[in-house]
Each structure stands twice: as structure tokens, then as C-alpha cells.
C-alpha positions as CSV (number, residue, x, y, z in Angstrom):
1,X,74.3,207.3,124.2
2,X,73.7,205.4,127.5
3,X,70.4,203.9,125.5
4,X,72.4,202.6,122.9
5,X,74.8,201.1,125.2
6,X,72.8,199.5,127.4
7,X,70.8,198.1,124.2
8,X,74.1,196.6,123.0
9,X,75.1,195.4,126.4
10,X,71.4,193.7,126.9
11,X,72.4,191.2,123.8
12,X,75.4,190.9,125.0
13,X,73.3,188.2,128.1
14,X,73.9,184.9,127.4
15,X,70.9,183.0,129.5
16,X,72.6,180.0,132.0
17,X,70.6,177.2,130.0
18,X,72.4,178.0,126.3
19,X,75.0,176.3,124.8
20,X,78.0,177.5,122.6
21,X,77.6,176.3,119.5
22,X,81.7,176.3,118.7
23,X,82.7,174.7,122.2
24,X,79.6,172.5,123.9
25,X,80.6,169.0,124.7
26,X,78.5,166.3,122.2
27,X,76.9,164.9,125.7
28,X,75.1,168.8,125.5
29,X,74.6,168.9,122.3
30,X,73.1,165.4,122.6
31,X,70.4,166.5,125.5
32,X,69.1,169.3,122.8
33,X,65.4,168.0,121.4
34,X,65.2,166.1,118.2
35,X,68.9,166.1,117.7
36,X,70.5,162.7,116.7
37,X,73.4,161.7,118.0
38,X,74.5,161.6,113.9
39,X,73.3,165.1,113.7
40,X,75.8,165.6,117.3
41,X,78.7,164.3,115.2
42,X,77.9,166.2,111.8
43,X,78.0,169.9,114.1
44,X,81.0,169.1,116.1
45,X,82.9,168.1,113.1
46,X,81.6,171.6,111.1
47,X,82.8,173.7,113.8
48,X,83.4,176.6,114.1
49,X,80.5,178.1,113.3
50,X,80.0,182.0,113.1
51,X,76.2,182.0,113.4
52,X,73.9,179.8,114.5
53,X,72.2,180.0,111.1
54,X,75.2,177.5,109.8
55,X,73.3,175.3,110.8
56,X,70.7,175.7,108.4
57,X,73.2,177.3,105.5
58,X,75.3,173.5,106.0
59,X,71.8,171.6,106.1
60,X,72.5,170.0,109.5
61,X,69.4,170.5,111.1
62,X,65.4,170.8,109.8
63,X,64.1,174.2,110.2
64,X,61.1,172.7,112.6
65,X,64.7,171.5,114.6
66,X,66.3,174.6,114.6
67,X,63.4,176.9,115.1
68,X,63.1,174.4,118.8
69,X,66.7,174.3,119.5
70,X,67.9,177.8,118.2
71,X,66.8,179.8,121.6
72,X,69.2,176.9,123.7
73,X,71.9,178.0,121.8
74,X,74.4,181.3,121.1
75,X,77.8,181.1,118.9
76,X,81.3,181.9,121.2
77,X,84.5,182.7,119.2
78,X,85.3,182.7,116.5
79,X,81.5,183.1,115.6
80,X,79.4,186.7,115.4
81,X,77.0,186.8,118.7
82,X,73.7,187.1,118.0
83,X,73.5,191.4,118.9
84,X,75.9,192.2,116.1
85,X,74.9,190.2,113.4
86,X,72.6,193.1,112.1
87,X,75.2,196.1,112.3
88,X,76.9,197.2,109.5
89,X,80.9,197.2,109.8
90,X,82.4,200.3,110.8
91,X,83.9,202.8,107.8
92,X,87.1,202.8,106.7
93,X,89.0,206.1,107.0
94,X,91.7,206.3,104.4
């Protein structure tokens, strides 16, 4: 059990140099490689996001852009962080 939570809890780090998707400033956004500053204006405006694959799914970035940038960046609320994305929601008990 200890394992699994310290697995969980290890996802949970958010590195110093990353930037939240939902509330970084366009200045950030702006300093991210090969991002326009019409690219800067096309994510803030599509906000939130609740994974950082939006910005494929909305076709606001390459994939050569995103596979660069996507390691600079994690998704804050409302979105889904990165850990939990591939766990299946909890059963319901009727």
C-alpha cells in the first residue's frame, strides 16, 4: 500500500521550471520554444484545458511543438494532472 502511494504521490511533483497550462501568464507562455505569440493568444483564449493533449485535440500546436514544449508544462484546475489521466474512475455503489 505504501508502494502505491508513494507511486501516486511521485506524479503528484510538479518540477520548478513547468508552467500551468490553465493559469501561466502569456509573457510564459511566450518564452516556451517555437510558440508564436498568435499561438500565446489562441491557448489563453481556449482555456481551461483538462490535459495537456488539448492542445493537440484543438490543433493549437504541431506535434514536433508539443513533443518540445509538453515536458515544460502540467494542467492545474480544473484540468486532470498528468498521474491520473490513466486510472479508471472509481465504481459506483448503488
Amino acid at each position: 500500500m505504501l508502494a502505491a502511494i508513494t507511486t501516486i504521490l511521485a506524479g503528484c511533483v510538479v518540477q520548478a521550471h513547468q508552467l500551468d497550462l490553465n493559469s501561466a501568464l502569456p509573457a510564459e507562455l511566450a518564452k516556451l520554444p517555437g510558440i508564436s505569440p498568435d499561438q500565446v493568444e489562441r491557448i489563453v483564449a481556449e482555456r481551461p484545458f483538462m490535459t495537456k493533449d488539448d492542445l493537440l485535440r484543438l490543433r493549437l500546436v504541431s506535434r514536433e511543438q508539443y513533443d518540445e514544449i509538453a515536458r515544460d508544462l502540467y494542467v492545474g484546475p480544473p484540468g486532470i494532472p498528468d498521474f491520473l489521466q490513466s486510472v479508471p474512475p472509481m465504481p459506483q455503489v448503488d
